[in-house]
matplotlib code that plots the C-alpha trace (Angstrom):
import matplotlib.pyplot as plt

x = [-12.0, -11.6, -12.7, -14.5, -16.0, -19.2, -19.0, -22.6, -23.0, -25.7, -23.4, -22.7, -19.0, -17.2, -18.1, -16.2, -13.9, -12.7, -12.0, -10.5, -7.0, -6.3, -3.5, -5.7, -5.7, -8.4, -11.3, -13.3, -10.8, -9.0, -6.0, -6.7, -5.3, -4.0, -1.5, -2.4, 0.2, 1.6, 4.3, 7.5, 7.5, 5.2, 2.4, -0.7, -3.9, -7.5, -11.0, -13.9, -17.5, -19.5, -22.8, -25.5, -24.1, -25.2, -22.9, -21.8, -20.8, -18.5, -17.2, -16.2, -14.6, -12.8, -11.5, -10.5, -8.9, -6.7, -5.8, -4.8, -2.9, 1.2, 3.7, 2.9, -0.6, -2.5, -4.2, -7.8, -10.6, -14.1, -17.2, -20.6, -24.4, -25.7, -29.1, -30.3, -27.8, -26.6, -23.2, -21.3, -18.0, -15.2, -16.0, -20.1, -22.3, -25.2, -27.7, -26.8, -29.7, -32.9, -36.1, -37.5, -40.7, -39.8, -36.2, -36.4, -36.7, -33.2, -30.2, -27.8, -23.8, -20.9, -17.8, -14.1, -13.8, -12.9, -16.1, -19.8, -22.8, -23.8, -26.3, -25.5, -28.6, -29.9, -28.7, -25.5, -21.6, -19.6, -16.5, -13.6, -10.0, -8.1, -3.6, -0.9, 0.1, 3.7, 4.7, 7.8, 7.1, 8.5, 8.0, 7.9, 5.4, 2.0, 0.9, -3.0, -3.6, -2.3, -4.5, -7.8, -7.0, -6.7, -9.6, -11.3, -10.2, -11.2, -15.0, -14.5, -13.2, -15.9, -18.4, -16.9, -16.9, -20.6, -20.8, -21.2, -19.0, -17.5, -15.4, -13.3, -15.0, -12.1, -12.8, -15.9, -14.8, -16.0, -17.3, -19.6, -22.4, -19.3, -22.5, -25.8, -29.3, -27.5, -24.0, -22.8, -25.1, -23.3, -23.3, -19.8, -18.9, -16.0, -14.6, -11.1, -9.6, -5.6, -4.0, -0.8, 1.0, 0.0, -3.2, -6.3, -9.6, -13.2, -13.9, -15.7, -19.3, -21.0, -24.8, -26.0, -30.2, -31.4, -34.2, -32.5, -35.2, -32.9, -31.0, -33.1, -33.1, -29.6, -27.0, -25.3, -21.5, -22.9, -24.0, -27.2, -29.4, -26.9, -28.3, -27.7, -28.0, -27.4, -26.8, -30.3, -31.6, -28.8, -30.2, -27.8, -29.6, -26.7, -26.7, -25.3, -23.0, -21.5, -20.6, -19.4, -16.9, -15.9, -15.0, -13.6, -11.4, -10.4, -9.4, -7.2, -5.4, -5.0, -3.6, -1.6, 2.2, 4.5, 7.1, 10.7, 10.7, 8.1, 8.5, 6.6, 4.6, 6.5, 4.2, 1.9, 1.8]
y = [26.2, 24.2, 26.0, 23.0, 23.7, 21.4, 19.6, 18.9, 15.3, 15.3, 13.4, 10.2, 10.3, 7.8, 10.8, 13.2, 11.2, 10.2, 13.6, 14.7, 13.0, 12.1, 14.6, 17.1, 20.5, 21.9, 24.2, 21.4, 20.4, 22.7, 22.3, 22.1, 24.4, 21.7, 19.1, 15.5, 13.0, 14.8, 13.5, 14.2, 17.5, 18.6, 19.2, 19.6, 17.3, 17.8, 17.7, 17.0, 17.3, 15.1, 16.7, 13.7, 10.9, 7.2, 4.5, 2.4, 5.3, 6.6, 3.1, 2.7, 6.3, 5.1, 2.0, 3.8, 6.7, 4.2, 2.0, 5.4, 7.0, 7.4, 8.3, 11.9, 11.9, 13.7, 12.1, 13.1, 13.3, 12.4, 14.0, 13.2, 11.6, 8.5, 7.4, 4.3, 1.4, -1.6, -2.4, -5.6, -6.0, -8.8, -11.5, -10.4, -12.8, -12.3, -13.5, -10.6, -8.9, -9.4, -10.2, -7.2, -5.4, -3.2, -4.6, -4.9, -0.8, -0.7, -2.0, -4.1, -3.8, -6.0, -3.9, -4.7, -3.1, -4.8, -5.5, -6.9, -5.0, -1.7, 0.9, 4.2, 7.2, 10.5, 12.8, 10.8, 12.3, 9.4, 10.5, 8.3, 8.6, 8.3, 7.9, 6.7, 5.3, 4.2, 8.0, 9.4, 12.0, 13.5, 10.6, 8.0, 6.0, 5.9, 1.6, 0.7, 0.3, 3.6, 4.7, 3.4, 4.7, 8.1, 8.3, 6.7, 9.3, 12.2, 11.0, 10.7, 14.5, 15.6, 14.5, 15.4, 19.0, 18.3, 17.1, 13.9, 10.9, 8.5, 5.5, 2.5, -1.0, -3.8, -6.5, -3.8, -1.2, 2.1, 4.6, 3.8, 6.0, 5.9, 7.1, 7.9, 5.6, 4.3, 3.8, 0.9, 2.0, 2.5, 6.2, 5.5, 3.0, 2.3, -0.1, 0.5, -1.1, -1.2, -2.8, -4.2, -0.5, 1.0, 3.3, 3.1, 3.4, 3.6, 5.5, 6.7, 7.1, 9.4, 9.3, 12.8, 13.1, 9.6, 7.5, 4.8, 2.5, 0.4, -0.6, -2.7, -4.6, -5.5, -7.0, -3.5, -4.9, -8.8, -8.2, -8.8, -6.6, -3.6, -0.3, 2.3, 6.0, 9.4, 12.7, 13.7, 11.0, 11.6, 15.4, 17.2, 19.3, 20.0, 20.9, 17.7, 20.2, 21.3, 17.9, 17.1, 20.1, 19.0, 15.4, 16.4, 19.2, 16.5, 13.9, 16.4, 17.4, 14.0, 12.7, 15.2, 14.1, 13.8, 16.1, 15.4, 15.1, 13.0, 9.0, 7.0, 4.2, 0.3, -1.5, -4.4, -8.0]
z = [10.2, 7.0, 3.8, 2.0, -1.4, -2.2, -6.2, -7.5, -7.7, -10.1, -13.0, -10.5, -8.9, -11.3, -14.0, -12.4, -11.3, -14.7, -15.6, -12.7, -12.6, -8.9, -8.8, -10.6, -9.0, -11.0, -8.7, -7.8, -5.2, -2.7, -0.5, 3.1, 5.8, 8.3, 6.6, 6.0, 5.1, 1.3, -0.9, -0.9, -2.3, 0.4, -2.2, 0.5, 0.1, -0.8, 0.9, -1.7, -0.5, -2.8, -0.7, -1.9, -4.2, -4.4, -2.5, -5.3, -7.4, -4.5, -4.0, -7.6, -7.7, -4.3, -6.3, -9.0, -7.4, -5.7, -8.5, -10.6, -7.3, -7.8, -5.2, -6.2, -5.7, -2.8, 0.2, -0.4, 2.5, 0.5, 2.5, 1.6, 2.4, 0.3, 0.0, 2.4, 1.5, 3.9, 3.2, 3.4, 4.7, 2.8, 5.6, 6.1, 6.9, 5.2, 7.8, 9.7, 7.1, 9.3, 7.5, 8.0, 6.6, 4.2, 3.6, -0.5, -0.7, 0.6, -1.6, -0.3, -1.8, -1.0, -1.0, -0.3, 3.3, 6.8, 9.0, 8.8, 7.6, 8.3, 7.3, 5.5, 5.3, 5.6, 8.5, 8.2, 8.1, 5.8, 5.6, 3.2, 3.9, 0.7, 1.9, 1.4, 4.7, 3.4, 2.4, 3.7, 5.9, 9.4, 11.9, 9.7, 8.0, 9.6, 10.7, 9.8, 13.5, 14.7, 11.4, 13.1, 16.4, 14.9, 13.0, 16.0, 18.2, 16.0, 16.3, 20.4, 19.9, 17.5, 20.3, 23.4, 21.4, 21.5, 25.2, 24.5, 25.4, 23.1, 23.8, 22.1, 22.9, 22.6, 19.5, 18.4, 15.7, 16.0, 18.6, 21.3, 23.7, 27.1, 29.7, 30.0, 29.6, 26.5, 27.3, 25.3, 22.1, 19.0, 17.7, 14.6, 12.4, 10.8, 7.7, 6.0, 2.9, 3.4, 0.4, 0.1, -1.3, 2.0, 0.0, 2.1, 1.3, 2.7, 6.1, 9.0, 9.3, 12.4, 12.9, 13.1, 12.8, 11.5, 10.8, 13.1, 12.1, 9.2, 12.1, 13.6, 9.9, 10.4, 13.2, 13.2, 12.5, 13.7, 17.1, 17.4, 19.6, 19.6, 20.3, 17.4, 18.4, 17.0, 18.0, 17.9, 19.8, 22.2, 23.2, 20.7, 17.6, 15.1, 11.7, 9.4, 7.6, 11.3, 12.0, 8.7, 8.8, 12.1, 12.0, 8.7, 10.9, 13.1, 10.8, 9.6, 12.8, 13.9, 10.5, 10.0, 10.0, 13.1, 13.5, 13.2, 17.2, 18.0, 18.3, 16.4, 17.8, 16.6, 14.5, 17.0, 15.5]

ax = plt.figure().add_subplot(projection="3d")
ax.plot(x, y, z, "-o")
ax.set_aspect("equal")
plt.show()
């Protein structure tokens, strides 16, 4: 099990942030026990749990973080619950934002990640992937769409540890209900900012115990009528820091770097 240490987030994110260099080593941050992708001298990532922090001050302290990373610096895994926000993605269309009752009470922020709108809350695991996808490491350096499938596939595990099954839906990021009354419903999300360096950003987002209702405010990602569930609604009564530990376990072992043996998978066009 991963030994996670929470860091208040009463001064906003960007606060901390700024003191904490991002290859600081200082006791808010602890190495993990699994290996994620490290630099060259094997120096092991973090895991930060933010525990409740607003979106837009985790999205600047993402930005930042990036823009301040080196070759040196550790991968970081970001774990934390904002406050009701709908999120745009770089291409969004905006009139995917139902005129809805109630609508002005929740913000709405345009960010820089892959995808079209979404709704982050409550009872909900957000977890942001902070790597360097270019590293050296054993089995070479780790392509943005073997990156998605991985962090794909550690939802599908994290809920078929919960007996519940998950599946990919071609040309529809993120995880989807695979049987049941609601099979086809959407139960993950996920956006990801790759720049140019090979340093990602943004993440993976796992609905736990909801209000669903924001939902129905939005085209969840641009599809109208889509069904959004969550755990809860889907018979399974888990604790949101469970859940957060284990996606943030799986992540982990599915990130973690090849060894010297295994093939890696040729880039796709």
């Amino acid at each position: 099990m991963l030994s996670v240490r929470k860091i208040s987030s009463s001064p906003p994110v960007r606060r901390w942030l700024a003191q904490e260099r991002p290859r600081s080593t200082r006791s808010g941050c602890l190495p993990y026990n699994a290996r994620m992708t490290s630099p060259t001298h094997a120096e092991p990532g973090l895991i930060r749990h933010l525990g409740h922090a607003e979106y837009e001050d985790t999205f600047a302290a993402m930005r930042a973080f990036t823009a301040a990373r080196t070759p040196e610096t550790r991968d970081e895994v970001w774990i934390v619950e904002h406050s009701p926000v709908f999120t745009l993605g770089l291409g969004a269309d905006r009139a995917h934002i139902l005129a809805n009752a109630g609508m002005d009470a929740i913000p709405v922020v345009q960010t820089d990640r892959g995808g079209e709108v979404t709704y982050h809350g409550p009872g909900q695991v957000v977890i942001y992937v902070l790597m360097d996808l270019r590293r050296n490491k054993p089995g070479g350096k780790l392509y943005a769409r073997q990156f998605v499938t991985k962090i794909e596939q550690a939802v599908i595990d994290v809920l078929a540890a919960y007996n519940l099954a998950g599946e990919r839906i071609a040309g529809a990021p993120g995880i989807y209900m695979a049987d049941g009354l609601d099979k086809g419903a959407k139960i993950a999300a996920l956006g990801l900012k790759v720049k140019a360096n090979g340093c990602t950003y943004h993440g993976v987002s796992l609905n736990v115990a909801m209000d669903l209702a924001p939902f129905s405010m939005i085209n969840p990602c641009g599809y109208a009528g889509l069904k959004t569930v969550d755990m809860r609604s889907q018979g399974v009564l888990a604790s949101l820091a469970d859940v957060q530990q284990a996606l943030a376990g799986a992540l982990v072992q599915q990130l973690a770097p090849a060894s010297p043996n295994q093939p890696t998978e040729p880039e796709r066009a």
